[in-house]
MARKE-237969 format. One record per residue (C-alpha): x, y, z; residue in one letter. Coordinates in pm, 1 decimal. Example, Ala and Ser with C-alpha at 12.3 -4.5 7.8 and 13.67 -1.06 7.14 Angstrom:
# MARKE-237969
+----------+----------+----------+------+
:     east :    north :       up : code :
+----------+----------+----------+------+
:   1230.0 :   -450.0 :    780.0 :    a :
:   1367.0 :   -106.0 :    714.0 :    s :
+----------+----------+----------+------+
# end
This chain:
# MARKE-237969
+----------+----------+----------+------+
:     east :    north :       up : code :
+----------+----------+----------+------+
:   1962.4 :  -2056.1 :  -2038.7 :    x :
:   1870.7 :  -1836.7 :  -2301.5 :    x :
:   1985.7 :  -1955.3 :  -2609.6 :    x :
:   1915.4 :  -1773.9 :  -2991.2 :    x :
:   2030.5 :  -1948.0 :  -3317.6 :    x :
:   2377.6 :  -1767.1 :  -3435.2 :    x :
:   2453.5 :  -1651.9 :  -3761.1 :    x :
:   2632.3 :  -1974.7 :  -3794.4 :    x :
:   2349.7 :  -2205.4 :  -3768.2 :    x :
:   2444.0 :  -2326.4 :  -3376.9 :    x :
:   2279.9 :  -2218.0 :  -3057.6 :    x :
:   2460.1 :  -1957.7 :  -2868.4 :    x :
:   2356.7 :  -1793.4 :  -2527.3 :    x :
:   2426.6 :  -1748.6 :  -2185.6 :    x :
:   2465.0 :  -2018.7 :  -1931.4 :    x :
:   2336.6 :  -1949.3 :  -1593.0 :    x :
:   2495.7 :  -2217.3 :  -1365.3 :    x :
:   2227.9 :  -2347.7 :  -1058.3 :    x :
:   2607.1 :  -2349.3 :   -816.3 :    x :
:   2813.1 :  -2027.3 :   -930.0 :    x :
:   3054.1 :  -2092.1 :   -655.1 :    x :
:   3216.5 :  -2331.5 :   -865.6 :    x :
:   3255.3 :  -2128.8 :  -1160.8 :    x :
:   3586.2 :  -1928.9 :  -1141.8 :    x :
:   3482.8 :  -1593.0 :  -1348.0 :    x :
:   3183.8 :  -1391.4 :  -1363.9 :    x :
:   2924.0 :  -1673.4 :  -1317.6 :    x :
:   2670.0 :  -1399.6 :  -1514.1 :    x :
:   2856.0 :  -1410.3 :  -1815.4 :    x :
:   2911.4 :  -1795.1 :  -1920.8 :    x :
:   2858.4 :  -1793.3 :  -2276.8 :    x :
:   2807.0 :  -2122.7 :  -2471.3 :    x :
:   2796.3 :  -2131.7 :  -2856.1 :    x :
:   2698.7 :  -2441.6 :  -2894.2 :    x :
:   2376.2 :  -2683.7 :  -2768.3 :    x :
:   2747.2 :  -2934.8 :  -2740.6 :    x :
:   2885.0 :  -2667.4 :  -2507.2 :    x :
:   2538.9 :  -2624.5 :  -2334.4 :    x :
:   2547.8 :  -2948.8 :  -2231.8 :    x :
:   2879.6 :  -2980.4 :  -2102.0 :    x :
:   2823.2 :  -2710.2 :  -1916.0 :    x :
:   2512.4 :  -2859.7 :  -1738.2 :    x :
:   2705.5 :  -3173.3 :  -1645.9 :    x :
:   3018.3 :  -3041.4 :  -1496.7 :    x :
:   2768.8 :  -2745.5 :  -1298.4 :    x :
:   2554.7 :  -3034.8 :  -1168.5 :    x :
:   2837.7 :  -3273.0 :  -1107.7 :    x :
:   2917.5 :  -3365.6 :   -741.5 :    x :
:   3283.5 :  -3409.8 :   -822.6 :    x :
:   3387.8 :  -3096.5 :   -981.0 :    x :
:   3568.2 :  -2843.4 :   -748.2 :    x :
:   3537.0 :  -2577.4 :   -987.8 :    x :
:   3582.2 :  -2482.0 :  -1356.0 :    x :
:   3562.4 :  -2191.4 :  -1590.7 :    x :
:   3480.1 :  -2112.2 :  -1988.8 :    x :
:   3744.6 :  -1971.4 :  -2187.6 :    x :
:   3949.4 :  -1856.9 :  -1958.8 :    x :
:   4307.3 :  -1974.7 :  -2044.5 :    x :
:   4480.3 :  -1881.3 :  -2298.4 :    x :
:   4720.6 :  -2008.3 :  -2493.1 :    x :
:   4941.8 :  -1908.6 :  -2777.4 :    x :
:   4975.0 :  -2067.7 :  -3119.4 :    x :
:   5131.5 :  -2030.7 :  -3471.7 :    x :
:   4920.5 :  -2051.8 :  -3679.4 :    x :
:   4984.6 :  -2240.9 :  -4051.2 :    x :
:   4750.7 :  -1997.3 :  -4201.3 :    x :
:   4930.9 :  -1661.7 :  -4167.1 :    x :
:   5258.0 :  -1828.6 :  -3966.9 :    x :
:   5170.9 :  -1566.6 :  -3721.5 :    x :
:   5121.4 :  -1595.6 :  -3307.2 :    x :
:   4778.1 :  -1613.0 :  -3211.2 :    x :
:   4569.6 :  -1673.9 :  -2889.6 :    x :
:   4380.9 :  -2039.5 :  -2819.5 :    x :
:   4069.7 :  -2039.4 :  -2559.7 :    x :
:   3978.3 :  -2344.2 :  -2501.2 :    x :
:   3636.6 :  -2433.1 :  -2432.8 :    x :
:   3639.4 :  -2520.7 :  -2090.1 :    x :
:   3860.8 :  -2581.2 :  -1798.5 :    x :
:   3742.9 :  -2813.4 :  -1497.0 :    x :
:   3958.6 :  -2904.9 :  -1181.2 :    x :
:   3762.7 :  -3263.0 :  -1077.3 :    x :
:   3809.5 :  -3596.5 :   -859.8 :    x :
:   3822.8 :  -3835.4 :  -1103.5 :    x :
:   3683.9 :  -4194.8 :  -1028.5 :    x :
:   3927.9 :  -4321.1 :   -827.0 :    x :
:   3918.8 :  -3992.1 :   -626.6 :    x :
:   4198.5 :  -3843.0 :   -760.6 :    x :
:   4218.8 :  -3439.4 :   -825.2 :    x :
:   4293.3 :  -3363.9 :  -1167.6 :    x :
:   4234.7 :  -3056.1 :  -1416.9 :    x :
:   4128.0 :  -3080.8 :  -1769.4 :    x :
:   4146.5 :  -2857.1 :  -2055.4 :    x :
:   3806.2 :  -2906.3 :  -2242.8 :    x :
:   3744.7 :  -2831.4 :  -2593.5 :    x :
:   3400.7 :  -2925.7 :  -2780.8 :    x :
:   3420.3 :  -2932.7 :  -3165.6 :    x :
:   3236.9 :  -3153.4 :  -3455.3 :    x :
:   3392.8 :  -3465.9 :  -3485.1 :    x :
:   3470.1 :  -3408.9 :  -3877.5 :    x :
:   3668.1 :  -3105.4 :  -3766.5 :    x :
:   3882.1 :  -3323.0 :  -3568.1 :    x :
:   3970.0 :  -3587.1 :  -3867.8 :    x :
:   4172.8 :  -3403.2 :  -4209.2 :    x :
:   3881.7 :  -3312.1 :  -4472.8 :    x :
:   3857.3 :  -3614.8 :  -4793.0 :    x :
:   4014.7 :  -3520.5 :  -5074.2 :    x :
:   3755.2 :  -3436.9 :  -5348.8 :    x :
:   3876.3 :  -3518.4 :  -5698.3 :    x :
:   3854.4 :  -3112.2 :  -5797.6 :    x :
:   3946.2 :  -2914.5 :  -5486.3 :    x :
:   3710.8 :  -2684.0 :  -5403.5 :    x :
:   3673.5 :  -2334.4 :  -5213.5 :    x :
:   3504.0 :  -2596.6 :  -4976.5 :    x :
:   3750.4 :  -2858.5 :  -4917.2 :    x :
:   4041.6 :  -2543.8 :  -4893.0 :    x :
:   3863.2 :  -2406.2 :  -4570.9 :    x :
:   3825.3 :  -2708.6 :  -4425.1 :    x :
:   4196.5 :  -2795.4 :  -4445.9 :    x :
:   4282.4 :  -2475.5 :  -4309.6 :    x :
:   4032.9 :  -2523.0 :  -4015.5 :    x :
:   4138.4 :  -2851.9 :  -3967.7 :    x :
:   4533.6 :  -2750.8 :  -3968.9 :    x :
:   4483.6 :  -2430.6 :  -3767.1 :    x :
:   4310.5 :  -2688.1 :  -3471.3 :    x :
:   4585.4 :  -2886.0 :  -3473.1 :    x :
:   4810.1 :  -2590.9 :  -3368.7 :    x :
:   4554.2 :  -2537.9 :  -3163.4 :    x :
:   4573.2 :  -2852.5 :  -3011.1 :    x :
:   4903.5 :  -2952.5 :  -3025.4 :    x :
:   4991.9 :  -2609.5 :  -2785.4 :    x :
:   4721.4 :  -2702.5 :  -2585.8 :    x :
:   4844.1 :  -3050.9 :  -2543.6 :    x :
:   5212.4 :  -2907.5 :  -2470.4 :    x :
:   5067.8 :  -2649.4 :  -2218.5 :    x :
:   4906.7 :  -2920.9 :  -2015.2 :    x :
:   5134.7 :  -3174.6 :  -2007.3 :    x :
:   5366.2 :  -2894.5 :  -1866.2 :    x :
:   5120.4 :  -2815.8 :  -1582.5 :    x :
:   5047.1 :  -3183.0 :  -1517.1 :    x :
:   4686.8 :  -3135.2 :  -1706.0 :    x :
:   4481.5 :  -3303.1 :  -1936.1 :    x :
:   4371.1 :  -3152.2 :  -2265.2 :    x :
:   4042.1 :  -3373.2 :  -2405.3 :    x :
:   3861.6 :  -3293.1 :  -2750.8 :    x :
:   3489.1 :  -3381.2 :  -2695.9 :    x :
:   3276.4 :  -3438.4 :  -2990.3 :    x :
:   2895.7 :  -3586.9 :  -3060.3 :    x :
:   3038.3 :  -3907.8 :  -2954.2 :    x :
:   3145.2 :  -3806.5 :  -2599.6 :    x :
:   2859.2 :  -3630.5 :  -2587.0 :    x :
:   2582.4 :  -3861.6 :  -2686.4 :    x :
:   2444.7 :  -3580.9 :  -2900.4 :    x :
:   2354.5 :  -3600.7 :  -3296.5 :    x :
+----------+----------+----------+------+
# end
């Protein structure tokens, strides 16, 4: 992995996987943009369980509250595992901050700051809530990993 520091203050770079016949895609072109995603990538690469999995390759549409226009969701990652008790299922992955997943506080003057984070925040969960409607149409299973899930700071 070569990773470089973004304009955005995260990690960003390209993931070279140690068993690219899992990874449905171009396994030369796996780009992370996060150390989060990094990670997650590692695991489910190394894991003995995964069948095979992919980064931002589905997509799915959205309205979005911003501009009440149609837009197009990737999702971080999508894995196809046996799950503990050996059963195959497929997961919809995406990795975000958890204060991205949780409405912003309401500051006693609103600021510039507190309007972008409410529009982040409701433009996810369009995001999420198509996501969430996609897979439980395709008998998937959409999971928002943070720090938390991650064991990451």
């Amino acid at each position: 992995m070569t990773a470089q520091k973004s304009r955005y203050g995260t990690y960003t770079g390209l993931y070279k996987p140690t068993n690219p016949k899992k990874y449905l895609g171009d396994a030369k072109n796996i780009v992370y943009r996060s150390s989060w995603e990094a990670k997650l990538f590692r695991y489910i690469d190394m894991h003995p369980d995964v069948i095979n999995w992919a980064s931002e390759e589905i997509v799915i549409p959205y309205l979005s509250p911003k501009d009440n226009r149609p837009h197009r969701y990737y999702p971080d990652v999508y894995v196809k595992m046996k799950n503990s008790k050996g059963i195959v299922e497929t997961l919809l992955i995406e990795v975000k901050p958890k204060a991205q997943t949780m409405p912003p506080k309401v500051p006693k003057k609103k600021s510039q700051r507190f309007i972008a984070e409410s529009v982040t925040f409701a433009v996810n969960q369009a995001k999420w809530k198509a996501a969430k409607h996609f897979c439980d149409k395709n008998g998937w299973r959409f999971v928002i990993m943070t720090e938390d899930n991650l064991k990451v700071s």
